[in-house]
N, C-alpha and C positions, 0 to 999 in steps of 0.2 A: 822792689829790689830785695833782693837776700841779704839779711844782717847776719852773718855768722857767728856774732855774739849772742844770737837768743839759740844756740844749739850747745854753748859752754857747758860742759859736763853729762854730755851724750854719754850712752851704754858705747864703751867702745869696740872697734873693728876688732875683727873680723865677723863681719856679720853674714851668716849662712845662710842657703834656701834649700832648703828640704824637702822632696816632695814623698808623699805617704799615702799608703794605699790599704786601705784595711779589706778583712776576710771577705765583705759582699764585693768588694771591687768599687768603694767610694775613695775618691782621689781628691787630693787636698796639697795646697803648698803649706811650708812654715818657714818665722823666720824667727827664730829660738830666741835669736838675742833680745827679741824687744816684744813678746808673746803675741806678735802677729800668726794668723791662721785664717786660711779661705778656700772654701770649697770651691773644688773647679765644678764646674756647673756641665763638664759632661760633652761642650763640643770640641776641647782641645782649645780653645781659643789663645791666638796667639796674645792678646791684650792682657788676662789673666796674667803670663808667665812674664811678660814684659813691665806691668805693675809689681808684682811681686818682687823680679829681677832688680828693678828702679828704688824697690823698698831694701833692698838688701845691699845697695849700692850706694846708699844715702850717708855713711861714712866717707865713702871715695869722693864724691859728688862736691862732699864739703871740704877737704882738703881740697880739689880743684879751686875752688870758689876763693878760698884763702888764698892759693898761687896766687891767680890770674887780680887780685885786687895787691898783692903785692909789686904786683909788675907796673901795674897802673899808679 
């Protein structure tokens, strides 16, 4: 189960996803606020942008968490 008290004092939202392409044409996400960085490995893959996406989402993610145990 998720304790939301071990995320007290996160980098806070808005947290971005950046993707970056340098002169050879190597492509890469970022996720500035927390020095996340990963190369895309080249096939597109949807799982790549969907991790990365999930990593930059993990502000939101946690407000949800708090809601919904509110409710409960």
């Amino acid at each position: 189960m998720i304790n939301p008290d071990d995320y007290e004092g996160h980098t806070p939202r808005p947290w971005t996803l950046e993707e970056r392409e340098d002169d050879e044409g190597h492509q890469w996400f970022e996720v500035p606020a927390v020095s996340y960085t990963t190369k895309l490995s080249g096939d597109g893959s949807q799982q790549e942008f969907a991790d990365v996406n999930l990593i930059a989402d993990a502000p939101l993610l946690l407000e949800e968490v708090k809601r919904a145990r509110e409710i409960v």
